[in-house]
Every structure is written in C-alpha cells, then in structure tokens.
C-alpha positions, 0 to 999 in steps of 0.5 A: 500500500502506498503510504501517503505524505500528508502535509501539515501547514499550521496557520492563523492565531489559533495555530490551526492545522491544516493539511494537504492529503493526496488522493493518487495512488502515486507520489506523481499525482498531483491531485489533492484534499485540502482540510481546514485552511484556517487562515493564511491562504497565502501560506497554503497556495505558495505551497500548492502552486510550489509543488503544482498540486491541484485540490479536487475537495475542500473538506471542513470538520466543521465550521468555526472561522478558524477552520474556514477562513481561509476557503474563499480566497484557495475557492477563488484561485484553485479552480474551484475546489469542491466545498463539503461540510456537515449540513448542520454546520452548513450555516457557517459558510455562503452569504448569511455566514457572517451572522453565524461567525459573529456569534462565536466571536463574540462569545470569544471575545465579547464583540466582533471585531476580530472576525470584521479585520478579516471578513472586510479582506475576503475575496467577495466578502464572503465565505462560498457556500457549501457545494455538498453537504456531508452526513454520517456515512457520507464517502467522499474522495478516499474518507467516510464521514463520522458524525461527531457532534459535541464540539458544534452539531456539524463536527465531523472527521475524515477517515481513510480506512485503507490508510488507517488515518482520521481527520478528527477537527476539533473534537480530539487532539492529542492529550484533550478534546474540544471546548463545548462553550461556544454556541451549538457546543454539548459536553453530553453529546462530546462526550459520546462521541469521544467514546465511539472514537475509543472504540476504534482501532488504536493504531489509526493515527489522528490528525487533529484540528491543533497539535500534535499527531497522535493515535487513537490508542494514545488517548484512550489513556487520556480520556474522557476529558 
C-alpha cells in the first residue's frame, strides 16, 4: 500500500492545522484534499502552486472561522475546489455566514471585531457556500464521514480506512478534546462521541484540528476529558 505524505501547514492565531492529503495512488499525482485552511491562504497556495498540486475537495470538520477562513480566497484561485461540510454546520459558510461567525466571536471575545479585520479582506466578502453537504456515512474522495457532534452539531472527521488515518477537527487532539462553550457546543453529546472514537482501532493515527499527531490508542489513556 502506498503510504501517503500528508502535509501539515499550521496557520492563523489559533495555530490551526491544516493539511494537504493526496488522493493518487502515486507520489506523481498531483491531485489533492485540502482540510481546514484556517487562515493564511497565502501560506497554503505558495505551497500548492510550489509543488503544482491541484485540490479536487475542500473538506471542513466543521465550521468555526478558524477552520474556514481561509476557503474563499484557495475557492477563488484553485479552480474551484469542491466545498463539503456537515449540513448542520452548513450555516457557517455562503452569504448569511457572517451572522453565524459573529456569534462565536463574540462569545470569544465579547464583540466582533476580530472576525470584521478579516471578513472586510475576503475575496467577495464572503465565505462560498457549501457545494455538498456531508452526513454520517457520507464517502467522499478516499474518507467516510463520522458524525461527531459535541464540539458544534456539524463536527465531523475524515477517515481513510485503507490508510488507517482520521481527520478528527476539533473534537480530539492529542492529550484533550474540544471546548463545548461556544454556541451549538454539548459536553453530553462530546462526550459520546469521544467514546465511539475509543472504540476504534488504536493504531489509526489522528490528525487533529491543533497539535500534535497522535493515535487513537494514545488517548484512550487520556480520556474522557
């Protein structure tokens, strides 16, 4: 089997990974997965047009602005990858999204202000809407969509059985789990889906939404949180 060389580019204030995953069965094909470019689109098309990748899916584990801020302007000058997220986290992009991301900054931060530096800066002053909405079981590129609600109602991750890899967002990371204070946020539903995640295999390797890689028999050591 090959072994992929998934890329990690760590972008924005929250340090949020994002990462390149080749579709092809080979290292000379250049097709591509990009999962939540965060921020700092510039970073991640130098690094695209560098190795003169071509991304077919924009995948998103959910829709907070530090995993999506970086779509419009990759949207606008990939060719138009494809935009997929879970339908409940669907309101976080297209062109009523502002209102979304201004509640949870505002829940961060107290107002807006922060969000509006930067919705001023996007390419068409919007997030693109999704072009496919995801649900439990969805296969899209080489992955199955697991459903992992706690985080946001639409988080989800992105699971390459033939790799043994997962895409986890920011439901896990590497010795924690994601916040539940923010709107939509539910430590019950967390909670439930952390365990579904013990229940899986120890040796898939989880690529989280920050940190470090780890596995999913590392952290049951680690969790509940």
């Amino acid at each position: 089997m090959h072994k992929k060389n998934i890329v990690k580019l760590t972008v924005g204030s929250f340090s949020t990974n994002c990462w390149i995953y080749p579709t092809g069965k080979t290292p000379a094909e250049k097709e591509v997965i990009i999962i939540d470019p965060g921020d700092e689109a510039d970073k991640i098309i130098f690094h695209l047009k560098k190795l003169d990748l071509t991304p077919k899916y924009i995948l998103l584990t959910h829709g907070h602005f530090d995993h999506t801020g970086g779509v419009s302007e990759i949207y606008l000058c990939c060719g138009k990858p494809q935009i997929a997220i879970h339908r409940l986290d669907a309101g976080h992009l297209g062109p009523n999204a502002y209102n979304a991301h201004s509640n949870d900054i505002k829940t961060l931060f107290g107002n807006a202000s922060f969000l509006d530096v930067y919705w001023n800066e996007m390419p068409q002053g919007a997030i693109p809407p999704a072009d496919i909405l995801l649900e439990e079981g969805s296969e899209i590129g080489p992955f199955t969509v697991l459903h992992l609600s706690g985080h946001t109602p639409g988080s989800i991750a992105f699971w390459d059985k033939e790799q043994n890899v997962l895409f986890t967002g920011d439901t896990l990371f590497a010795n924690g789990c994601g916040r539940t204070d923010l709107p939509g946020g539910n430590q019950t539903e967390l909670l439930a889906s952390l365990k579904r995640l013990l229940k899986m295999d120890g040796s898939i390797k989880v690529y989280p939404g920050h940190g470090e890689i780890t596995t999913i028999g590392k952290e049951a050591v680690h969790l509940p949180c």
